[in-house]
Every structure is written in C-alpha cells, then in structure tokens.
C-alpha positions in Angstrom: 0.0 0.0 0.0 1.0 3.8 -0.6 0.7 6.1 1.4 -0.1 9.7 0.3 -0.4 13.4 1.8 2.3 13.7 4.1 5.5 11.3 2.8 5.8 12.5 -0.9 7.5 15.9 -2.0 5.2 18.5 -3.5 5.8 19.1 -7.1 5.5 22.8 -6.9 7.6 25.2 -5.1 5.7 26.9 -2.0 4.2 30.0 -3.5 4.1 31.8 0.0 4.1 35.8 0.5 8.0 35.9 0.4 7.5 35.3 -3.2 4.4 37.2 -4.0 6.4 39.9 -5.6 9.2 38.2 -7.3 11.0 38.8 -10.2 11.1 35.3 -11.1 8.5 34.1 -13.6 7.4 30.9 -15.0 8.1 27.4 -13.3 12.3 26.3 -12.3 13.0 23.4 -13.6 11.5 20.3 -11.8 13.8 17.8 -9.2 14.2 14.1 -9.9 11.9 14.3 -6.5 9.3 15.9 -8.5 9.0 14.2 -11.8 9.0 10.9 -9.1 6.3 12.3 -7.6 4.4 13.4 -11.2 5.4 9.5 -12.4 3.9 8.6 -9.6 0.7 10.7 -9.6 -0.1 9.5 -13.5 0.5 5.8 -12.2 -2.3 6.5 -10.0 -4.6 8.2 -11.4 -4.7 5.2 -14.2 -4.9 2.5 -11.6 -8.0 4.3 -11.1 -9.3 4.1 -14.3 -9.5 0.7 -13.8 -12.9 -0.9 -13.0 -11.1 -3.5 -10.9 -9.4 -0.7 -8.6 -12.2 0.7 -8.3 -14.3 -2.1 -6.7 -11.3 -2.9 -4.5 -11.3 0.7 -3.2 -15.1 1.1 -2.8 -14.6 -2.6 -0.8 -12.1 -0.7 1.2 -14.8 2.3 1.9 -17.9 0.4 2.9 -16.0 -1.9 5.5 -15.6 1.5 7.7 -17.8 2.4 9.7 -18.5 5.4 7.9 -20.9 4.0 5.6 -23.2 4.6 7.9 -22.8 8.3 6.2 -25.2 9.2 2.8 -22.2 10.9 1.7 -19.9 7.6 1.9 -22.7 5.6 0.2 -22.9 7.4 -2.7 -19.3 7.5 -3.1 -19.3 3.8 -3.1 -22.0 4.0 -5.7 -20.3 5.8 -8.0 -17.1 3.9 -7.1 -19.0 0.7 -8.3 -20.0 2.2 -11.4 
C-alpha cells in the first residue's frame, strides 16, 4: 500500500508571501523528486481508471464504519459504477 499526503515531496515550489512579488516568472525546472512524484501521480490516477481498482477501493470504503454516512454511500455507488 501507498501512502499519500504527508510522505511525498510536493511538485511545486511553495508559493508563500515571500514570493508574492518576485522577479522570477514561470516554473524552475522540476527535481528528480518531482518528476518521481508526477510518475507517480499518472500511475495512479490510471490504476483508477480501472474498474477493478475501483471495486477494491469502494470494498475498502464500505467496511468503515462510515458507511453509515449518505455521503460515503454514494461514493461507493459511484465507485462501483
């Protein structure tokens, strides 16, 4: 399993008020961090095109005791889909 928000580098620079009136425009150049973390975004996002995924995930979802939540079924739902 991966885990997300809070172990991967961010792909952008932090565009913080330091920078809010900088010189610099356009994007630097991206790390070998980053594009990792872009490879691994697009490998992602098509395991979840997959319909197989999906059902694994929505599995995942309505074994928690959130399903008790409208909001949670429908996501199921749609994860089913």
């Amino acid at each position: 399993m991966i885990m997300l928000a809070g172990s991967e580098q961010k792909v952008t620079r932090p565009f913080h008020e330091g920078r809010w009136d900088s010189s610099q425009t356009g994007a630097s150049l991206p790390t070998n961090d980053q594009c990792h973390g872009m490879a691994l975004a697009a490998q992602l996002y098509d395991l979840g095109l997959t319909r197989e995924e999906r059902g694994r995930l929505a599995a995942l979802i309505a074994a928690q005791p959130q399903m008790k939540q409208p909001a949670t079924r429908q996501l199921v739902t749609a994860l089913r889909r």
